[in-house]
C-alpha positions as CSV (number, residue, x, y, z in Angstrom):
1,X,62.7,30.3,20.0
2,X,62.7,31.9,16.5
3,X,63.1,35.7,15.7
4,X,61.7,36.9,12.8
5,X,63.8,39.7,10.9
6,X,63.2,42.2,8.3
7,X,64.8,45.4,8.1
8,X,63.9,49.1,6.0
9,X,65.9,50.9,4.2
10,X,65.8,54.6,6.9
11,X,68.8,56.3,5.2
12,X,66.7,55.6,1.6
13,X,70.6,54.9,0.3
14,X,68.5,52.6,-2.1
15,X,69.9,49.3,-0.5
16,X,67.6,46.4,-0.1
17,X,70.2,43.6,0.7
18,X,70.4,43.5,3.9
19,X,72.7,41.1,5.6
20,X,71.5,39.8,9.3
21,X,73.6,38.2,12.0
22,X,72.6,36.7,15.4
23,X,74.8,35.6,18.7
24,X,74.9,32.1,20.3
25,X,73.1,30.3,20.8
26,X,70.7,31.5,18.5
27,X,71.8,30.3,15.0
28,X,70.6,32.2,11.3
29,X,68.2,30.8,9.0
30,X,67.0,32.6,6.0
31,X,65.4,35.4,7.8
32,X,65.2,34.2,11.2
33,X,67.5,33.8,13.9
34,X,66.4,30.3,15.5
35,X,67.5,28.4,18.6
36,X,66.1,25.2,19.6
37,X,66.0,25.4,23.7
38,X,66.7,21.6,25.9
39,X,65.8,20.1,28.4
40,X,66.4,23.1,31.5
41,X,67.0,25.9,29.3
42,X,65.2,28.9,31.2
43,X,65.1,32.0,32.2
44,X,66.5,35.3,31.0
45,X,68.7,35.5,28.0
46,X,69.6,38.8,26.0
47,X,70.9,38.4,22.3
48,X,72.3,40.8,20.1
49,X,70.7,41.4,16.5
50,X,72.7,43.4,13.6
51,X,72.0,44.1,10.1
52,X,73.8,46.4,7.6
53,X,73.1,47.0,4.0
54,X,76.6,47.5,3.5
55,X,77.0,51.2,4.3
56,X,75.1,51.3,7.5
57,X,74.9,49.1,10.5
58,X,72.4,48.7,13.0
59,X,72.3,46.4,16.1
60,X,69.7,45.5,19.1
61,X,69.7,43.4,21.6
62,X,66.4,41.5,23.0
63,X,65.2,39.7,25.5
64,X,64.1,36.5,25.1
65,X,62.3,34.4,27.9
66,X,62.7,30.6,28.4
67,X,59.7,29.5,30.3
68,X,60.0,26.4,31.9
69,X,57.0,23.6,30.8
70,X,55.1,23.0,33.2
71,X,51.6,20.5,33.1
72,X,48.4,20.3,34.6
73,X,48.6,16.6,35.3
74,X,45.4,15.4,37.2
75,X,42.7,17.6,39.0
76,X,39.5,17.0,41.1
77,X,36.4,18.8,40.5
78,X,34.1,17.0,42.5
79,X,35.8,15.7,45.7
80,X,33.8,12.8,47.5
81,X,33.2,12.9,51.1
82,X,33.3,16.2,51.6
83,X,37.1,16.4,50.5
84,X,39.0,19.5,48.8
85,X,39.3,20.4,45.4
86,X,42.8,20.4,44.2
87,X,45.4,20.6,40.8
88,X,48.3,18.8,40.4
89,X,50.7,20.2,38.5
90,X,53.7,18.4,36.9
91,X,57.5,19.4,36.2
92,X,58.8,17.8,33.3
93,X,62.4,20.1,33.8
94,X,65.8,19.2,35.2
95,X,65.2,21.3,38.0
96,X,63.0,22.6,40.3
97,X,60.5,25.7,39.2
98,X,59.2,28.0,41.4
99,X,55.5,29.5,41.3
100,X,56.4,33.2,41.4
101,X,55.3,35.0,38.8
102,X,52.8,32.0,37.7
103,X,49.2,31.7,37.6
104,X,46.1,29.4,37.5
105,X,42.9,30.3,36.7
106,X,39.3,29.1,35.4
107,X,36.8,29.0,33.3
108,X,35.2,32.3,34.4
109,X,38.6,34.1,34.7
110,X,39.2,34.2,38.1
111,X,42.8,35.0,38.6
112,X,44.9,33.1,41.1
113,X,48.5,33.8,41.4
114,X,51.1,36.8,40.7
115,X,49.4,39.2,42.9
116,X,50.9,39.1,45.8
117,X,49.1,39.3,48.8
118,X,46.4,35.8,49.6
119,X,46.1,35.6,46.2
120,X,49.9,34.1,45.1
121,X,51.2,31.2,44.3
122,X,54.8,32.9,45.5
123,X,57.2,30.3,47.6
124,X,55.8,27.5,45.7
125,X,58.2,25.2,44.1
126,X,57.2,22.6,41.6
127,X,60.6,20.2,42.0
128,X,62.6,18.7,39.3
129,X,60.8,16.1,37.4
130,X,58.0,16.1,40.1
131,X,55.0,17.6,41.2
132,X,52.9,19.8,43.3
133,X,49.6,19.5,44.6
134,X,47.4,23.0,44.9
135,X,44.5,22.3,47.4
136,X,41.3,24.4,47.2
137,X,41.4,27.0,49.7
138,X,45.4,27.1,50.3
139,X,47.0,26.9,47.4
140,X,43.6,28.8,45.0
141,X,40.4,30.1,46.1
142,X,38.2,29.4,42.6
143,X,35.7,26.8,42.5
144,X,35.7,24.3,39.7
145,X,32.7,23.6,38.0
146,X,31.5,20.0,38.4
147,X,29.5,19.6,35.3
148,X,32.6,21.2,33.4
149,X,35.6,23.9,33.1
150,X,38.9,24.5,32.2
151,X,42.1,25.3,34.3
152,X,44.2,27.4,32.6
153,X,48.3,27.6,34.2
154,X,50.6,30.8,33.1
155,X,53.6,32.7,33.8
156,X,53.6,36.3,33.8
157,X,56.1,37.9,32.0
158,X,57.9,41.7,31.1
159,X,57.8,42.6,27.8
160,X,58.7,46.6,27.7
161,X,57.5,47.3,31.3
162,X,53.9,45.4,31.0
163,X,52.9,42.5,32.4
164,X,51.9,39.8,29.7
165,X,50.4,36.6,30.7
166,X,51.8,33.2,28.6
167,X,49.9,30.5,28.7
168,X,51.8,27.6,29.4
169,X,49.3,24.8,30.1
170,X,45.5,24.6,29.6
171,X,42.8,21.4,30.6
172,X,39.1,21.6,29.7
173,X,36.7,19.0,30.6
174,X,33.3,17.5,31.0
175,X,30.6,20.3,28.7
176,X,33.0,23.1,29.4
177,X,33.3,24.7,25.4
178,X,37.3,25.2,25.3
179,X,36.9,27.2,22.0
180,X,35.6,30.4,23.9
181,X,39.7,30.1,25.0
182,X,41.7,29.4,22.0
């Protein structure tokens, strides 16, 4: 994780060296405050940023979110014998990860996951350096496109009070163009 700092002069006392520090585990460099997560850091953290010019100080503390990694290992798009679609999704993490708050979606943007309702992947768990398969019509109601698409896996996230979607994990293939997605 790496924060990038910078810092104005508000009280216009003419100061332009500003002097930063960070708290563990995040560690200064120049003018970032960097901290190189391992293998099952997650979750929540909050760290504390200061600067002063010498006559004033400021601090603020932010939020930073470890997101576990997780993969889309192997899929089927075109089952035989009448068989479901499904995903499988891998857990390279010390640790098992649950699916709330994640989702999975395709190339058309339909939305599976996070919602709540038949449309969550809630009270899954992925377990520790395992994996999980979601079957079509349990696990995701989406169709995937035979001929091509891509899967696209995220967690949802709070930054100040909105929802943001990370993408964590993304698979194209057969004539699906991936570039519409970058």
């Amino acid at each position: 994780a790496v924060i990038e700092l910078c810092a104005t002069d508000e009280d216009d006392s003419g100061e332009t060296d500003f002097v930063f520090t960070c708290e563990d585990p995040f560690i200064l460099e120049d003018s970032t405050c960097e901290w190189q997560t391992e293998l099952g850091d997650r979750g929540t953290i909050f760290v504390t940023i200061t600067v002063s010019d010498g006559e004033e100080t400021s601090s603020k503390e932010i939020k930073v979110e470890v997101i576990p990694k997780l993969f889309i290992n192997e899929f089927v798009s075109d089952p035989l014998d009448g068989g479901d679609e499904w995903i499988e999704v891998y857990n390279s993490e010390m640790g098992s990860v649950s699916l709330d708050d994640w989702i999975i979606e395709d190339g058309t943007g339909t939305i599976y996951g996070s919602g709540g309702g038949d449309d969550t992947l809630d009270d899954l768990v992925v377990p520790s350096l395992g994996f999980k398969v979601l079957n079509k019509s349990i696990d995701f109601s989406f169709s995937l496109n035979n001929d091509g698409d891509i899967i696209i896996l995220s967690k949802v996230v709070l930054i100040d009070d909105e929802e943001v979607r990370i993408e964590v994990d993304k698979v194209a293939y057969g004539d699906f163009d991936d570039f519409l997605h970058d």
